[in-house]
N, C-alpha and C positions, 0 to 999 in steps of 0.2 A: 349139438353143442360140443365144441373143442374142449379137451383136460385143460388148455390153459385157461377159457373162457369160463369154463365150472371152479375152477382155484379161484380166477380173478374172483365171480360172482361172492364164491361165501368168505373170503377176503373184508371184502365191503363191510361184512358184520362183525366186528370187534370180539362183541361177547359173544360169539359162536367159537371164534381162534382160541380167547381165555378157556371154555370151557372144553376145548377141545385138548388143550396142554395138559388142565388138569386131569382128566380121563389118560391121558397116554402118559401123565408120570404118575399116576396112580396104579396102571397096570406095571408100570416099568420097573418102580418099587416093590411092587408085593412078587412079580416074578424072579426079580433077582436077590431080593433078601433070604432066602432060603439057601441061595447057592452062595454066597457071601458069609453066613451063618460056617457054613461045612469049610468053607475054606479058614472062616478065620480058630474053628476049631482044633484044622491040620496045623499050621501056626502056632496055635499054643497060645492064641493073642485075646484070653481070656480074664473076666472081672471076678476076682476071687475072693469068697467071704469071708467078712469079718465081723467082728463084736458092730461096730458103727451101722453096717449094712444091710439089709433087711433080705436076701437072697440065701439060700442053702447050700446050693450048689456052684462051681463055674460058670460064667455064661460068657459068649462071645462078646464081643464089644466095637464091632468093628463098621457097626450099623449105617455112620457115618459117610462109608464109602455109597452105598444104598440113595442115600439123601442127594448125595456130590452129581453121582453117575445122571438119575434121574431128574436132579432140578437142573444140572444146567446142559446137555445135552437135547432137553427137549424144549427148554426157553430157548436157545441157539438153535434149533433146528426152525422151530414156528418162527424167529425171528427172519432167519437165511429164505424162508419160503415166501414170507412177505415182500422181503428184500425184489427174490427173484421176479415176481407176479405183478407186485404194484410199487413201493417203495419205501423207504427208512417208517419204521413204524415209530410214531413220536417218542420221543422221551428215548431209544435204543441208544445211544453214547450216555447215559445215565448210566445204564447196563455197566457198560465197562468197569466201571468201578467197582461194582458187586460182584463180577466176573474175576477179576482181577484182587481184589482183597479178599473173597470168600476161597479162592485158591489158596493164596498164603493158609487163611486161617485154617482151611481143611489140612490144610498137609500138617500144619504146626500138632492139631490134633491127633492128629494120625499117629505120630511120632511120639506125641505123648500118650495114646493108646497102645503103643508098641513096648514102649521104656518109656516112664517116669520124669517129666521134666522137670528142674529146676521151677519153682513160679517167677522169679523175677523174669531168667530168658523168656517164662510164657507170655507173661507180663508187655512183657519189650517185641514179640514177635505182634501180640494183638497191638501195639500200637501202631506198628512199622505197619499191618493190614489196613487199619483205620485211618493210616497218613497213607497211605496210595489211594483208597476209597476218596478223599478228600481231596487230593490233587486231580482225580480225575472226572470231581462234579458232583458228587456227594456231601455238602458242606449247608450247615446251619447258619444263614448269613442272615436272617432277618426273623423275629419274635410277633407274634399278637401280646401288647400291650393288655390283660386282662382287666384292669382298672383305669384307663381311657374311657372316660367317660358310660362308667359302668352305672346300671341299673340295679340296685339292689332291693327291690319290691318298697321297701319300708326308707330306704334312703339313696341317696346319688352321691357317687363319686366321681372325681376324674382327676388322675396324678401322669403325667406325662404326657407322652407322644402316642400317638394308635399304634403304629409301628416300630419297635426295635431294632437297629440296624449294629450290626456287629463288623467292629475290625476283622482285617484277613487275620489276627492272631486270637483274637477272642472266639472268632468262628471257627477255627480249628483245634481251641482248649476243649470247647462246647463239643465240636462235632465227635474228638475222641473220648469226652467224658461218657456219651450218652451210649455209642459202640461200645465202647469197652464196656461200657456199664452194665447192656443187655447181656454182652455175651457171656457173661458171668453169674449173671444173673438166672439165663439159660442154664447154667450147666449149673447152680447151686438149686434150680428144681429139680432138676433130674437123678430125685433120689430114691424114686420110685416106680416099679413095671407103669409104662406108659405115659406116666405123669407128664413128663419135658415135652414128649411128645403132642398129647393131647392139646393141653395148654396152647404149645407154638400151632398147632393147626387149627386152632380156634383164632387167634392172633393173625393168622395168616389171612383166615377167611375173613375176618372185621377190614383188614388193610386193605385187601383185594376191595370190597365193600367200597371204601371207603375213597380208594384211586379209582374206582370207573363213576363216582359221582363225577355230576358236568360239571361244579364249580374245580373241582382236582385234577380233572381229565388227565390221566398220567396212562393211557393204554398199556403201553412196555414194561412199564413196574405191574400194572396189573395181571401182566399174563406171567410175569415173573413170583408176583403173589399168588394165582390161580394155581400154578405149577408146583410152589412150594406146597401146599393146600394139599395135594395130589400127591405126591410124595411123600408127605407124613403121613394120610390118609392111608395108603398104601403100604408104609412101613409097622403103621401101629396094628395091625394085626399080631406080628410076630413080635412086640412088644410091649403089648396087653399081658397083665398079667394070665400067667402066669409065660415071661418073658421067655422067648428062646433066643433074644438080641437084643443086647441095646444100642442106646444111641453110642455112647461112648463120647469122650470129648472132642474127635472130629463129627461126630454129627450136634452134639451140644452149640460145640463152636458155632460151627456152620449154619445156625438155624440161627442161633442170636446175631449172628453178623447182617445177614442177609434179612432178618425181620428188622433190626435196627436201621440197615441201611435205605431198604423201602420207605419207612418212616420218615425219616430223613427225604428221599424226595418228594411226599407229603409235601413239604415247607416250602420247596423253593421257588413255589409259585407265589406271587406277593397278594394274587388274588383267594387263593389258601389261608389266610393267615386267619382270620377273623373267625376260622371255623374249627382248624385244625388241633392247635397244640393241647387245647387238655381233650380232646378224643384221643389223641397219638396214649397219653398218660394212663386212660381208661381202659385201653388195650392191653396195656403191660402192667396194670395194675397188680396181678398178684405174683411174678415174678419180681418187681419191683420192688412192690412192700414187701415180700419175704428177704430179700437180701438185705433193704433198710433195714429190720428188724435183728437182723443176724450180723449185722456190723454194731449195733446198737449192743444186742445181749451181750456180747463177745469185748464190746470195752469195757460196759459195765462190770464184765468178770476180771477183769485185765488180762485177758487172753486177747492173743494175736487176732487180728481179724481174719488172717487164712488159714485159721486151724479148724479143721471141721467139727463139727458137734452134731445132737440128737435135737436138735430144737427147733428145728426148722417148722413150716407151714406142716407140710404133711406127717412129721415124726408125732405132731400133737393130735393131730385127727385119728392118727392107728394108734395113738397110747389113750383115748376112749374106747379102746378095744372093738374098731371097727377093722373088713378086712383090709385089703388090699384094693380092692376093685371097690368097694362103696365107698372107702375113700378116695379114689378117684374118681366116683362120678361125682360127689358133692364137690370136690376142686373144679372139675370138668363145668358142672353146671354154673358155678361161681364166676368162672373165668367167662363163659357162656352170656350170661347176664350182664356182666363189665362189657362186652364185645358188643353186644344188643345196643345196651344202651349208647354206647360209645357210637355208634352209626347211626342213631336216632337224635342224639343230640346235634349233628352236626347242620340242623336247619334251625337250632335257635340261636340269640344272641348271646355274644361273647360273654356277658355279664353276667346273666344265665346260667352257663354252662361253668363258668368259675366257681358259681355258688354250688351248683349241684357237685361239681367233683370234690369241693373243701367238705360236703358232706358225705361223697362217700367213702372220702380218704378216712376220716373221723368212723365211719361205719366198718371198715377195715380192719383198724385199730382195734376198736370193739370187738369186733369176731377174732382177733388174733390173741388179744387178752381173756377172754372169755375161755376159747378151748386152753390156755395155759391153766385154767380153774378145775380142780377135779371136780366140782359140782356141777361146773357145766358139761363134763368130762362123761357124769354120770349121766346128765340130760340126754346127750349123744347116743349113747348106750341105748336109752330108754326108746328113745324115737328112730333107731336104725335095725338094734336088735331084741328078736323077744324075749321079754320075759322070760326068765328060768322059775319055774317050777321048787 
């Protein structure tokens, strides 16, 4: 058998390419973060402690580049190979837009990893990323109607249409609310060794999941999921506590742009719709509630909503005096569970899946007020560390 006849063959198998992307940005990452690390130490382009921060020492921050080099070199490479062997792997001009807005956004980070930006120019660059993603096919044009004709065990509803159909201006209000909304979101976990990290690679794995189902069949975004998957995997090594890299906010960025943006072509299939939109939610459930929560605390303080504080998701889990790393695996495991389940829902009915996410947005809540309680504070304690004597 001819090299072209052996490519063409394992070609044919989709989930062979995905997993093969992930494997080679998995190694791509974990070999060049270490030498990305030393460089960004010569640089000087280091994250320095403070009272807010949970770190002792400097640490690089330039992690970012790590993510960049590895997700899209080897999604472009398995793309160009398909290209060359058999032809356009579906969904590839989606790509573009991720390609092209995860640019801007990486660099914008970068720049703000280097020197301190301004937040409105930061503001104004993620939207300029999120309107080129949009012009170039990235766009929330149409909703699952959740109360069409919904099921709710004990009573029946139905208010509208099945389908929501959005103006070109309402779909790109939508499309940059929900971008912009991740990538912020991303970078306001990432307040902790691995935390951002873990989360987006649990995130990445549910999407992936979630684009090679038959009803979403979106191959391209999936190998571009598989790869991102592979690349946090690969980076979070050297980002596990106790960190010798972070993501910094060109990998912050970059990961929220590129998870939000996948998501996004989720929807654009009309045959998606019925299944989609509260899994997409379930996914990003505890990046999202944490930011809700943190625009919430922060007016009710009358503090600005961009001023950082101690109160986040994870700042309440380590002030039950758990470490570092158990409280990331119970975030880990959480996120874990949202992920799970969010891929498991996606075979019931829409009505269904409304009612289960309205309760576990409400179970969220619960858990987010709870550890604000030193008694449950204390519970933690109890059930993570022993007893002192």
């Amino acid at each position: 058998m001819t090299f072209n006849a052996l490519v063409s063959k394992y070609l044919y198998n989709i989930q062979t390419i995905q997993i093969a992307g992930f494997l080679i940005a998995l190694i791509v990452s974990y070999l060049i973060t270490p030498l990305i690390q030393v460089r960004a130490q010569k640089l000087g382009v280091l994250d320095q402690p403070s009272e807010r921060k949970l770190h002792k020492n400097p640490v690089p921050r330039l992690g970012g580049v790590s993510i960049y080099v590895s997700l899209f070199l080897t999604t472009l490479f398995f793309l160009a190979v398909y290209w060359k062997y058999r032809t356009l792997l579906p969904g590839t001009f989606t790509l573009l837009g991720i390609f092209a807005g995860g640019t801007i956004i990486f660099f914008l980070g970068l720049l703000d990893d280097i020197e301190p930006l301004p937040a409105t120019l930061k503001l104004f660059i993620q939207i300029l990323a999120s309107s080129v993603a949009w012009f170039l096919g990235i766009k929330i044009m149409h909703l699952m109607n959740p109360l069409y004709h919904a099921d709710f065990i004990f009573f029946k509803l139905s208010i509208g249409d099945q389908i929501i159909h959005f103006s070109p201006l309402i779909s790109y209000a939508l499309t940059l609310i929900w971008i912009v909304g991740i990538i912020n979101a991303v970078n306001l976990v990432d307040g902790m060794d691995g935390l951002a990290t873990g989360v987006s690679l649990i995130s990445a794995v549910s999407i992936w999941a979630v684009l090679v189902d038959q009803r979403i069949n979106q191959p391209a975004g999936a190998l571009m999921a598989a790869t991102l998957a592979g690349a946090l995997l690969g980076f979070l090594r050297w980002n596990f506590n106790p960190a010798r890299i972070f993501l910094g906010d060109s990998g912050a960025y970059l990961t929220g742009f590129v998870l939000a943006s996948l998501a996004v072509s989720c929807v654009t299939k009309k045959v998606a719709l019925a299944v989609i939109s509260p899994v997409l939610i379930l996914i990003f459930a505890l990046p999202i509630g944490d930011t809700l929560f943190a625009i919430v605390r922060r007016l009710l303080s009358r503090k600005s909503i961009l001023e950082p504080d101690k109160g986040h998701l994870h700042h309440r889990v380590l002030a039950a005096g758990l470490s570092q790393k158990i409280a990331s695996y119970i975030l880990y495991f959480i996120s874990g569970i949202l992920g799970l389940l969010a891929t498991y829902l996606i075979g019931y009915r829409s009505s269904l899946r409304f009612l289960i996410l309205s309760a576990i947005i409400f179970l969220i809540a619960l858990f987010y007020t709870c550890i604000i309680n030193w008694k449950h504070q204390k519970l933690l304690r109890n059930i993570f560390l022993k007893e002192k004597n």
